[in-house]
C-alpha angles and dihedrals in degrees: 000000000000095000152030105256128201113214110217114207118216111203095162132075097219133036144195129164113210084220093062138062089220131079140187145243111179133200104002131182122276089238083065100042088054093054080043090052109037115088127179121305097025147064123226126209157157090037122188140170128206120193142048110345080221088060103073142039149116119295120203128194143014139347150143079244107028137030130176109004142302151129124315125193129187153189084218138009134341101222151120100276088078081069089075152099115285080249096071114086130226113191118143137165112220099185097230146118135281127233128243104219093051087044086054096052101035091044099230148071119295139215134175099034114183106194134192127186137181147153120238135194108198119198091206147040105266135047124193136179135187129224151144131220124215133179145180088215099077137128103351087057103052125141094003142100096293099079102159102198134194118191127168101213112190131195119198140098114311115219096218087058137292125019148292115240118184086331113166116226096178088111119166093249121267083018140097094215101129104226147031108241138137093269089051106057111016140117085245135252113352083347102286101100164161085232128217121209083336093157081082099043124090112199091217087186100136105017121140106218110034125062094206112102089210144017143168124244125251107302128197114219114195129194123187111220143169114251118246089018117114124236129197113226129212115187106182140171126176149170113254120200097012139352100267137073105070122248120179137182120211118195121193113250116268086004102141100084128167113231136204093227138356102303094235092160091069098043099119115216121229127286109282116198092208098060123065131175128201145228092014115184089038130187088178142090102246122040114194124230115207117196114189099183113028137356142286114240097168143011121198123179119209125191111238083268107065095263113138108228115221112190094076124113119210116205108202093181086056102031086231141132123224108206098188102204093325108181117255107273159097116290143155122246112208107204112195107216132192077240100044148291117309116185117198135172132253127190118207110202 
């Protein structure tokens, strides 16, 4: 074992931590998990989890890796020690076993695995989900043996032909890399490169409410599916290398839809230093854009579900949107650049 590890016992069923914005809900029913779980266009059943009652949960508030509410899953334990700064230090030892699919694509032993399964009968082609992956073992870990993995392997008929059996769809986005880990999105060894699919990666060093030292940012997984079929769902995380070192996986709320066609319009582009937007989450009327290199001509805001909103005014003398009463939600905001098109999410609270 490459390092000392502190166990952390849960006695309560629910959790919160006064120095952090998130709080905790462990171990719910599976009736719950399923609502959790169920977004439009398709109808979820049969769920089951298989790990640590300590491993999985909901998660509520807000956070530099979270926001809403949502699923967590984790190698360790769902508490409120995740609400704190990067310096606190989650590393426990569940005792439990790993899982083989995860072993395969991360290429080592596993330990700790948390895993959800499901079947699931979509009404449309197309079926997304939203989630982010954090682990203690950035950035120190990097490129070696502890590679903490987290796949959605999926079994059903496949529309192209065949079927999929097991197959992951946890891709780093715009990649065929077929899983989400440590070694696969990440600033390189200690955070100081060479980097590797790090416009989707977020050095959390010295944050301040999250424990995590790294995340990803919020990734989109897409599975192609015929309607009225049903698929068997595997949602699994898991230690690689040894049982300590925490790793966890969030996913949005209702945020497994089926769609009518490839939801182009929320397919958020890469990071871009030179674009910022504030407040984000907002709970306010205007939201701010910030260019630093050329210069905005149009804003568009789409619904989660592809739906143009029309009641937004974009300012171009004051580089501001007005939202005018926009519901609470998730949507996609399309910025039209002298250099291109950037869509980013924003989040209205």
């Amino acid at each position: 074992m490459k390092r000392l590890s502190f166990i952390f016992l849960l006695t309560t069923a629910s959790l919160s931590n006064a120095f952090g914005q998130l709080t905790f809900t462990v171990a719910p029913s599976m009736a719950d998990l399923t609502n959790y779980f169920q977004g439009i266009g398709l109808t979820i059943s049969n769920m089951t989890v298989t790990g640590a009652p300590q491993s999985y949960g909901f998660y509520s508030g807000t956070s530099n890796m979270a926001f809403g509410s949502g699923i967590i899953m984790s190698t360790g334990v769902v508490n409120g020690l995740i609400s704190n700064p990067a310096g606190a230090f989650l590393s426990a030892d569940n005792a439990t076993v790993g899982d083989a699919l995860i072993s395969t694509i991360a290429g080592g032993q596993t330990y700790d695995a948390c895993v959800i399964e499901f079947d699931c009968v979509p009404t449309n082609a197309n079926l997304s989900f939203n989630f982010s992956f954090g682990s203690e073992e950035y950035n120190e870990y990097v490129y070696s043996v502890f590679n903490d993995a987290f796949a959605i392997a999926v079994t059903g008929p496949n529309p192209l032909g065949g079927s999929y059996n097991n197959t992951n769809f946890a891709f780093v986005p715009g990649t065929t890399t077929p899983m989400v880990s440590v070694n696969s999105i990440n600033n390189g060894s200690a955070g100081i490169g060479p980097c590797n699919n790090c416009a989707y990666y977020i050095d959390n060093t010295n944050g301040t409410d999250v424990a995590f030292d790294g995340f990803t940012t919020g990734l989109l997984g897409l599975v192609p599916v015929t309607p009225g079929q049903t698929y068997h769902f595997k949602i699994a995380i898991a230690d690689v290398g040894d049982a300590v070192y925490d790793s966890s996986v969030m996913f949005l709320a209702n945020s497994f839809k089926s769609l009518p066609s490839t939801p182009t319009s929320i397919l958020e582009t890469k990071k871009e230093s030179d674009l910022s937007i504030y407040p984000n989450p907002t709970s306010t009327s205007i939201v701010h854009i910030d260019l630093i290199d050329g210069t905005t001509k149009e804003i568009e805001l789409y619904s989660y579900q592809g739906n143009r909103i029309e009641n937004v005014v974009f300012d171009k003398n004051t580089n501001t949107i007005q939202l005018n009463n926009t519901a609470k939600g998730i949507y996609f905001l399309h910025i039209t650049k002298d250099k291109g098109i950037t869509i980013k999410k924003l989040v209205i609270n």
